[in-house]
C-alpha positions as CSV (number, residue, x, y, z in Angstrom):
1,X,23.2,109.5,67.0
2,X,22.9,113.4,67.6
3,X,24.1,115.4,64.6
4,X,26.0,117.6,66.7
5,X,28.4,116.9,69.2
6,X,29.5,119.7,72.0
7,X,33.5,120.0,71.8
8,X,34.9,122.5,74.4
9,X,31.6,124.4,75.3
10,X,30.6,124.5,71.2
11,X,28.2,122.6,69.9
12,X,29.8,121.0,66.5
13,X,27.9,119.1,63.7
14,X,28.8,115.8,63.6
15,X,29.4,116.3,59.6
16,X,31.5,119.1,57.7
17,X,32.0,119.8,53.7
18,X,34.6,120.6,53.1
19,X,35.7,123.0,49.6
20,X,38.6,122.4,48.6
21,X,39.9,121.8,45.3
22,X,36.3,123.0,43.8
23,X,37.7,126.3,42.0
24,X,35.1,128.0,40.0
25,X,32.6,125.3,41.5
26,X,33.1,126.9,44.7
27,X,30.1,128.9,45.2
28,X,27.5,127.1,43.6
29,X,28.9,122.9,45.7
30,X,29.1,125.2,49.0
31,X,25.0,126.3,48.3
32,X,24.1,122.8,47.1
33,X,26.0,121.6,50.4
34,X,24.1,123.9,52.5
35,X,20.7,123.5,50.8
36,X,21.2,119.6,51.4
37,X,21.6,120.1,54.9
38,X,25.1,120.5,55.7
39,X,25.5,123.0,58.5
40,X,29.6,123.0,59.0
41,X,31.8,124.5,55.9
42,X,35.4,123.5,56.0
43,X,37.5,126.1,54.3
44,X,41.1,127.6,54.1
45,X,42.6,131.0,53.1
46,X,44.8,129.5,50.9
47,X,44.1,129.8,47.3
48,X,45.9,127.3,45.8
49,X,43.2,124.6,47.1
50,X,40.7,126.7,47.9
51,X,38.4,129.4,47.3
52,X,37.2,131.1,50.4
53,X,35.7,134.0,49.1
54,X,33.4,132.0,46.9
55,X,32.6,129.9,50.1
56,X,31.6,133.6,51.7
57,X,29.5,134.3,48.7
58,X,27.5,130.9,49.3
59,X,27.0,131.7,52.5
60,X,25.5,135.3,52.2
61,X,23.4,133.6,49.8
62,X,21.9,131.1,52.2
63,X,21.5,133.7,55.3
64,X,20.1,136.5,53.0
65,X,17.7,134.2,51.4
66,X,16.4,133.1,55.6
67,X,17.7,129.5,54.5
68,X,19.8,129.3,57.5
69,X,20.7,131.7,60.5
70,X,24.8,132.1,61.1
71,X,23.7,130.7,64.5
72,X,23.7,127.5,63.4
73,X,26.5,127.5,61.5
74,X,29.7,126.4,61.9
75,X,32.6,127.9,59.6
76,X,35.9,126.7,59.8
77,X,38.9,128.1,58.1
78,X,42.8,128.3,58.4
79,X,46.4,129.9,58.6
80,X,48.2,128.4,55.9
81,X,52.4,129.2,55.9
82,X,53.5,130.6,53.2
83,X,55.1,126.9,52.0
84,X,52.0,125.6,51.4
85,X,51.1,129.0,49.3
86,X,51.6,129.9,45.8
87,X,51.9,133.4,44.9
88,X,48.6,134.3,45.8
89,X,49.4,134.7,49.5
90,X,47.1,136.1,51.5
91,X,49.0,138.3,53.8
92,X,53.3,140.1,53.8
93,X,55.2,137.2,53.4
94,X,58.1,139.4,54.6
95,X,56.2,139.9,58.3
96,X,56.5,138.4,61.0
97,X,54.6,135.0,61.6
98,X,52.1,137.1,64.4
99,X,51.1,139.1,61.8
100,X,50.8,136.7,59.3
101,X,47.9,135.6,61.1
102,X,46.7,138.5,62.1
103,X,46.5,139.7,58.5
104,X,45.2,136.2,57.2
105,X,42.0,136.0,59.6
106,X,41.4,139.6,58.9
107,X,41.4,138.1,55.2
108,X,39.1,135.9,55.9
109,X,36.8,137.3,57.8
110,X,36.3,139.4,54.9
111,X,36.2,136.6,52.6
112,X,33.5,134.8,54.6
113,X,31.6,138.2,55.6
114,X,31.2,137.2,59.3
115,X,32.7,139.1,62.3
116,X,33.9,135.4,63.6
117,X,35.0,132.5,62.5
118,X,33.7,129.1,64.8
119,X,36.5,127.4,64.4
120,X,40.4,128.4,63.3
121,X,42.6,125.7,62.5
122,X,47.1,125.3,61.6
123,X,46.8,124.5,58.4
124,X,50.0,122.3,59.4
125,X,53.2,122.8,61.2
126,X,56.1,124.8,59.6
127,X,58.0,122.1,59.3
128,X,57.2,117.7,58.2
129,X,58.8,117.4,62.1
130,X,58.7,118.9,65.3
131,X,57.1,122.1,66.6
132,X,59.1,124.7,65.6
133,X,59.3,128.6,66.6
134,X,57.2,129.9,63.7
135,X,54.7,127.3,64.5
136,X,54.9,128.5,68.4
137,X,54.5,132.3,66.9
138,X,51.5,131.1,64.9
139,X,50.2,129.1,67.7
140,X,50.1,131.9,70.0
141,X,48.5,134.2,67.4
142,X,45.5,132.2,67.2
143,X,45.1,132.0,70.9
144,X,45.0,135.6,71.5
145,X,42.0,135.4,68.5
146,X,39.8,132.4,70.3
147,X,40.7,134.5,73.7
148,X,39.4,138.1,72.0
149,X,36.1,135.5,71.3
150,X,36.8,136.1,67.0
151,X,37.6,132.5,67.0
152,X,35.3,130.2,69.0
153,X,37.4,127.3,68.7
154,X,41.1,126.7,67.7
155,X,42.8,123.3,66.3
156,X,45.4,122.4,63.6
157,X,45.3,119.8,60.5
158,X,48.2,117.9,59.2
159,X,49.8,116.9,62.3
160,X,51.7,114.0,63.3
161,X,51.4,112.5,66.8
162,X,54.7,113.8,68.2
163,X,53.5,117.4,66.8
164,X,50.1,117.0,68.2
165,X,51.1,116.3,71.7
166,X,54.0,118.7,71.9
167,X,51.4,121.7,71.1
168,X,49.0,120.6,73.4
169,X,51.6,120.0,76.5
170,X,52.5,123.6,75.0
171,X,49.6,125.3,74.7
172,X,47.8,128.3,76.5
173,X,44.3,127.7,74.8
174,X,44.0,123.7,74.3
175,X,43.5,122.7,70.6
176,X,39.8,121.4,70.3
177,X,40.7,120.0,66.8
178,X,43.0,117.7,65.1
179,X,41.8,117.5,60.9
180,X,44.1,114.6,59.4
181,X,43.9,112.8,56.2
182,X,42.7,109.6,57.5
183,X,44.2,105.8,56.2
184,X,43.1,102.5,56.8
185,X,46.4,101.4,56.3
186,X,47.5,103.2,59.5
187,X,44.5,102.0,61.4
188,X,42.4,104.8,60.5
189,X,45.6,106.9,62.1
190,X,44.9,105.1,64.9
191,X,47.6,106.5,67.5
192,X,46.4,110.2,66.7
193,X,42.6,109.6,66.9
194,X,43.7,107.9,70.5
195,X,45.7,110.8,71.6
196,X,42.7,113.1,70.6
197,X,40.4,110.9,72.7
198,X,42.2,111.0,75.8
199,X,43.0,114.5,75.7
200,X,39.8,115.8,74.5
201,X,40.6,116.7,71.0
202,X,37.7,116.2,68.9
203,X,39.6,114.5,65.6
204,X,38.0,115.7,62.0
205,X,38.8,112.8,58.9
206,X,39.2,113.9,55.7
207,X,39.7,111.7,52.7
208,X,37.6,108.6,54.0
209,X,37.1,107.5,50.9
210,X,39.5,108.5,48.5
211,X,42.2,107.4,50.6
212,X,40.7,104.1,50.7
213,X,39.5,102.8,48.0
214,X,40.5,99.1,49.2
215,X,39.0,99.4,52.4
216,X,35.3,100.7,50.9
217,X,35.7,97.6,49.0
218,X,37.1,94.6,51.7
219,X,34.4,92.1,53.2
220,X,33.5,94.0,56.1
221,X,32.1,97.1,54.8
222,X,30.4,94.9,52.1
223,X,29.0,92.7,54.5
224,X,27.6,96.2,56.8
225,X,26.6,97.8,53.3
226,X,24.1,94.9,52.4
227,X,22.9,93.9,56.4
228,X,22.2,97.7,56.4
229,X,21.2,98.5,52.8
230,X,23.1,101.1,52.2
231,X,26.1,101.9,50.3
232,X,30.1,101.5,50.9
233,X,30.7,105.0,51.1
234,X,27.7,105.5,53.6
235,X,28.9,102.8,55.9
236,X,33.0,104.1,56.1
237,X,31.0,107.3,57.1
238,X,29.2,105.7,59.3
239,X,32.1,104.2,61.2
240,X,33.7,107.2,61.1
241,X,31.0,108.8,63.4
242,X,30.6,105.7,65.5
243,X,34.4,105.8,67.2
244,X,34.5,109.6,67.6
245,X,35.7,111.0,64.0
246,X,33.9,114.4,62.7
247,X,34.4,113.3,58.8
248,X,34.4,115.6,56.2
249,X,33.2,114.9,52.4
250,X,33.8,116.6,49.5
251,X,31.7,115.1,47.1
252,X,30.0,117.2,43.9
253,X,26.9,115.4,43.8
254,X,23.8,116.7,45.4
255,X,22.4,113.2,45.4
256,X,26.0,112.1,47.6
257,X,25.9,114.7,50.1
258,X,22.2,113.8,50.7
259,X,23.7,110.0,50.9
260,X,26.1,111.2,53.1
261,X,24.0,112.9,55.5
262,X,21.6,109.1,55.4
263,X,24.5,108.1,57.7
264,X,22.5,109.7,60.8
265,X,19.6,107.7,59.5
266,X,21.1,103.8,60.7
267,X,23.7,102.5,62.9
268,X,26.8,99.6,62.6
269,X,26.4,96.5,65.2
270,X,29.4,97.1,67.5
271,X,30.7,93.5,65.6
272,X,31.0,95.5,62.6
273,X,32.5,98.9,63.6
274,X,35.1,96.0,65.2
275,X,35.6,94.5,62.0
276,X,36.0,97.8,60.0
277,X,38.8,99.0,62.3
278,X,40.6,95.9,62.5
279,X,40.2,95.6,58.3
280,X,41.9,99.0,58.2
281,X,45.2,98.3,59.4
């Protein structure tokens, strides 16, 4: 299967790491992850999980040192409202939600030292229901950026199904992405992942594993893990990428994220994606 995937004109990898909750690890995971071969870097200006301008740092790193060209990478950030903040909010809480963004990507631009971002991402609605007016201010924000061409794709993460569907029947510039933390127990958020496939919404899963700890252990995976010969965590991965999820890792381990990448390397018999998806909820 290709290692990229082309979502609305943008050719994607099929794999992203993501950084958060790596603190003063930031840097130094991000230039493992890049020097492993991971070309799309999940990130967030929001410092409470993450670290962006350390992610930025990694990055210069890799292009200064002719590792990688920016070309080929994809970097992927978000808007985070100021409920999901702590005091270290990166923009006038007191402004309007327009600017909020506006002053955020500015942010991070400067953070990641790039004049774009590829892709720019809700770091969840305003609210646990609906689609309220802030997140319509916000929304409209970020479609002005992917029109001016300073973000090459736009999406948002956290999202329930109703919120999903009444942003894209909303929306000016389509959402490209949906980034949700992904359960077995909900079918591997089955409903959403559908809704993204019929309305051509590329669907990002984070959390494959530690969400589901009982899942990388039922018969099924086990079963794939030993016909294949390779571990729990690469075959979940695997499935992921086999019905239509971009999956995200956020392992520490240089050894793991070359693992993870292995999941290019061997495919699931169609019986066993069947049996994985029907094990998950």
């Amino acid at each position: 299967m290709q290692r990229r995937r082309v979502v609305q004109g943008v050719a994607v990898p099929g794999f992203l790491y993501g950084t958060a909750w790596k603190e003063e690890r930031t840097e130094e995971l991000t230039r493992l992850a890049l020097a492993a071969g991971f070309l799309g870097i999940d990130t967030a200006n929001q410092r409470r999980h993450y670290v962006e301008d350390a992610v930025g740092s990694a990055v210069a790193s890799a292009l200064g040192e002719g590792r990688v060209r920016r070309e080929d990478l994809f970097l992927q950030t978000k808007f985070t409202f100021v409920r999901g903040q702590d005091d270290r909010i990166p923009y006038d809480p007191a402004a309007d939600e327009a600017d909020q963004v506006g002053q955020s990507f500015a942010s991070s631009l400067a953070h990641l030292r790039t004049d774009h971002v590829d892709s720019y991402l809700l770091h969840g609605p305003s609210s646990p229901r609906g689609v309220t007016r802030a997140d319509w201010a916000a929304w409209r924000a970020m479609e002005a950026l992917q029109r001016a061409g300073r973000a090459r794709l736009i999406g948002v993460s956290n999202v329930s199904l109703g919120q999903l569907a009444a942003i894209r029947r909303g929306s000016e510039v389509a959402p490209a992405f949906v980034q949700n933390r992904c359960f077995s127990s909900t079918g591997w958020d089955r409903e959403v992942r559908a809704y993204c496939g019929e309305h051509g919404i590329a669907y990002q899963a984070f959390s494959l594993l530690t969400a589901n700890p009982r899942a990388l252990r039922s018969p099924p995976v086990a079963r794939a893990a030993r016909r294949a010969g390779r571990s729990a965590a690469q075959v979940v991965f695997r499935f992921a990428i086999e019905v239509g999820m971009i999956p995200i890792t956020g392992t520490s381990r240089l050894a793991h994220m070359r693992d993870d990448l292995g999941c290019f390397d061997f495919a699931l018999d169609p019986a066993e994606v069947e049996a994985i998806e029907r094990a998950g909820g």
